[in-house]
N, C-alpha and C positions, 0 to 999 in steps of 0.2 A: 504494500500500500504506500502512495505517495505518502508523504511527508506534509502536511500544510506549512502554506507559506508561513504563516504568522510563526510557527515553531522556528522555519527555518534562520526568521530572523530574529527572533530572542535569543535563538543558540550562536548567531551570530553579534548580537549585542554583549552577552554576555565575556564573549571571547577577548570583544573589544576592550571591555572592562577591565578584564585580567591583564592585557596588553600595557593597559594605559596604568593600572598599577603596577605591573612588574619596570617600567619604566621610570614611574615615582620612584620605587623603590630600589635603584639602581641610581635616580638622579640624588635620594638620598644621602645611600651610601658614601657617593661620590664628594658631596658636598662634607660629609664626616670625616671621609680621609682627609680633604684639602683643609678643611677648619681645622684640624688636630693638627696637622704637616707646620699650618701656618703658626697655629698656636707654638710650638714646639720651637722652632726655627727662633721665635720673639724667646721663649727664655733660653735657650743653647746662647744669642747673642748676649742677652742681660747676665748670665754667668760667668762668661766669656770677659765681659767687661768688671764686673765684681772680682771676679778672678783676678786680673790684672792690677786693681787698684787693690786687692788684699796682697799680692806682690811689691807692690809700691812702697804701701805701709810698713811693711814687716821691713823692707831693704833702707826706709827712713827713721825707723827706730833702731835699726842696727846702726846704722850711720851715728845716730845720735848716741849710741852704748859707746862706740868707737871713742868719741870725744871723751867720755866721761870716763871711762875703760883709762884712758891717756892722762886727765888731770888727776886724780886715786896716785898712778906711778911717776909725775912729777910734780906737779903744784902740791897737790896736799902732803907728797911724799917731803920734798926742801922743806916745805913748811914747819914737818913735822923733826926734821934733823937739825935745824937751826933751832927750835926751841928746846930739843935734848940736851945742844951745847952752851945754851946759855945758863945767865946766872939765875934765873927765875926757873930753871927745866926743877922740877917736879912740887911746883907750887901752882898754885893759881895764875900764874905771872904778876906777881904783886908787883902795886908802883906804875902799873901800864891802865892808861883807861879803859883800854878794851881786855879781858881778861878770856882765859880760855879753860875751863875747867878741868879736873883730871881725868873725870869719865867726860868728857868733851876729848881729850888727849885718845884715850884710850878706843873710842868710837873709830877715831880716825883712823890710828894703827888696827887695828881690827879688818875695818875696811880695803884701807891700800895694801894688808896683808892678804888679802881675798878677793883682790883685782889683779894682786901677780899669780894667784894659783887660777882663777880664769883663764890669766895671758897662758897659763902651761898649758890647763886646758883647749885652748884655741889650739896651739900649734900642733897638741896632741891629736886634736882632730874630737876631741871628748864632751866638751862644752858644747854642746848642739844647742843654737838657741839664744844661750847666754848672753850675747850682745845687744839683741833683740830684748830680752827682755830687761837689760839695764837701762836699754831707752827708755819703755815704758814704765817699770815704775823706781822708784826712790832707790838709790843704793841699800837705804840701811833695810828695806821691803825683800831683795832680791838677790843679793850679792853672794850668801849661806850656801842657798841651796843652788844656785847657778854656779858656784864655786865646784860644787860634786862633778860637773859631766852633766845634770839631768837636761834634757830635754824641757823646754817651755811646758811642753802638755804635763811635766814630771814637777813644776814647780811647788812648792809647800807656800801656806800660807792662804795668802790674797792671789795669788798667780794661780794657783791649785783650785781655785773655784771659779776660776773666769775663764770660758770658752770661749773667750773673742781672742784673747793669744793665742792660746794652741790651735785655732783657727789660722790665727795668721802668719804662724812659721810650719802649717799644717797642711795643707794643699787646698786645691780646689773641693767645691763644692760635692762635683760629679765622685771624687775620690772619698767622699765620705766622710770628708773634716773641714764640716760647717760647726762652728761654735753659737756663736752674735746670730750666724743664720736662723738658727733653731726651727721651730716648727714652723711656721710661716710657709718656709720655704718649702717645707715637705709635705705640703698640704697634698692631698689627692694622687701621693707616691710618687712625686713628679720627678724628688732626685733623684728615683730610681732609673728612672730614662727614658726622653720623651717619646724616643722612636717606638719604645715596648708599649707604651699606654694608645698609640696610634694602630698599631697594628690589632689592639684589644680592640678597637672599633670596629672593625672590617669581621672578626670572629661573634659582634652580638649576631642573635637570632631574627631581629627586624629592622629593617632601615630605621621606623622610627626612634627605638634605641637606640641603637648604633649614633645616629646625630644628636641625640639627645646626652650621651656620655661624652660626645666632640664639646659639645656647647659646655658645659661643667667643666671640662679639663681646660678649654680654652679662659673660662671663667677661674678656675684656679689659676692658671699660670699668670692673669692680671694680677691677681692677689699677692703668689709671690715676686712677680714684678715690681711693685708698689714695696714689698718689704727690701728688694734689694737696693732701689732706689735711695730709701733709710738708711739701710746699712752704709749704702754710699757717702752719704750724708755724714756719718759719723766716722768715717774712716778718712772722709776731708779734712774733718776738724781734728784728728787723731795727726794726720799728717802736720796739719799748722801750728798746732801745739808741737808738737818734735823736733819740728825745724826754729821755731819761735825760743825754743829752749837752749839749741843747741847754739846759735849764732850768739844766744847770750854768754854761754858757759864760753864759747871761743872767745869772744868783745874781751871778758873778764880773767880769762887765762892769760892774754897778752897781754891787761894792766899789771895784773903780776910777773910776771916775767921782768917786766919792764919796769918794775922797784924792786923787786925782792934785794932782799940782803943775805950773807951768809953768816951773820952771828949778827949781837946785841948792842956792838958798838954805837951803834948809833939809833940812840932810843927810836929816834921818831920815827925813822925810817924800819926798822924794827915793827913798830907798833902797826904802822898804814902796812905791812906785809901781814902784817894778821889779820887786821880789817878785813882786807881783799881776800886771805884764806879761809876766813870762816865766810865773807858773800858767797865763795866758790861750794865749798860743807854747801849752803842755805840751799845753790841753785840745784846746786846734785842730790838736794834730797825730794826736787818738787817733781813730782808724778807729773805724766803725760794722760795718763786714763785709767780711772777710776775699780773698781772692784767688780763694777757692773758691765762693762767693756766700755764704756763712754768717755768722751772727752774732758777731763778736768778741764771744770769752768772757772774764768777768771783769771788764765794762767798767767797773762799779760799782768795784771794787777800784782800777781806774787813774785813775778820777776820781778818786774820796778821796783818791788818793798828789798830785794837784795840785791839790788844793784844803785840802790840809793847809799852810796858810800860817800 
């Protein structure tokens, strides 16, 4: 028996229908891969560039250890050999207006005894880190346990609880040593890798999932965009602070140099080399960034209070 027409073209509508959804669902798909692709490519670049400025940072705090690394085994070192031979060595320096205590004495030797076991460490190849972390914070904070060999991520204390170091003598993001990053960043598994979460699209069971997990992932990687951004943010002022520190501790190593004395002969000149050696103590004790990984705020202000000699 014939078929009637009207069957023939329901069965034919119908076909069309499948057609023109299997077509959505293909233009879907399609649209999931490229939004995931694109998504992806936007944080590979924003890490890429986080990366780079966590390079920066870490290699200008090093910079900045370097200096202070150098004033520890000269400035505060004569500093410290001139007042052992004079006539005031194991007093207060009585008689002099500026005075230097014993556990002020003792601090220092401590100290510049634990910037020459660094320097062995360095050439040993053993101090990983060390430098780095003597930029960032105060000698008398970091000097201990960076003296051992450890590792920044190995620091005791204030360094021991802060992930934004060992972040940043720590590698990239991708590598697994995000600190400061934290969760932010790993919203939606994203440092696990973007291409893996792309390719999870193209495996759901329906186009409109499948774009619907693109649309989320692309909506996280805004998110953690937005925090690297941050980060960036504080890794600028990390840097300004370092160099802001370091050009001071130089300014004021070359006043000294340029008076010092080598004994007590001559009060005065005596006296203004102590001045200058304890501004120098003041500068290398002021932090670059905080406990929290942040930039000590104010830092300008705390310079100028020791360098107002």
């Amino acid at each position: 028996m014939a078929v009637p027409f009207i069957l023939w073209g329901a069965a034919a509508l119908l076909a069309g229908t499948g057609v023109v959804k299997g077509v959505g669902a293909l233009s879907d798909f399609d649209e999931a891969k490229k939004s995931g692709q694109r998504a992806a490519r936007r944080y590979e670049e924003g890490e890429a560039q986080l990366d780079a400025m966590r390079a920066k940072t870490n290699a200008t705090f090093t910079k900045l250890g370097k200096v202070k690394l150098a004033i520890f085994k000269q400035q505060i070192q004569h500093l410290l050999d001139v007042i052992r031979m004079s006539k005031s060595a194991g007093s207060s320096l009585k008689g002099f207006k500026v005075k230097i205590s014993i556990a002020e004495l003792k601090e220092m030797e401590r100290l510049v005894l634990q910037s020459l076991e660094i320097e062995r460490g360095l050439a040993a190849g053993a101090a990983t880190g060390a430098l780095a972390a003597m930029g960032a914070y105060s000698g008398v904070g970091t000097l201990a346990a960076a003296s051992t060999g450890a590792a920044i991520s190995g620091l005791s204390g204030v360094a021991a609880t802060n992930a934004t170091l060992a972040w940043l003598g720590g590698g990239a993001l991708s590598a697994g040593g995000y600190g400061m990053a934290g969760g932010a960043i790993a919203l939606g598994g994203i440092v696990l890798g973007p291409a893996l979460a792309v390719g999870g699209f193209m495996m759901a069971s329906k186009a409109e999932e499948a774009l619907t997990k693109a649309q989320a992932y692309s909506a996280n990687v805004d998110i953690a965009l937005a925090e690297m951004e941050r980060i960036g943010v504080v890794l600028t002022a990390l840097q300004d602070n370092a160099n802001e520190l370091r050009l001071a501790l130089t300014r004021l190593a070359k006043r000294f140099d340029a008076e010092k004395v080598n004994d007590d002969s001559d009060p005065a000149g005596f006296q203004r080399m102590i001045v200058l050696g304890k501004g120098l103590k003041g500068l290398l004790d002021i932090a670059v960034m905080d406990d929290k990984g942040n930039a000590t705020a104010n830092i300008k202000a705390q310079i100028s209070g020791e360098l107002d000699l």
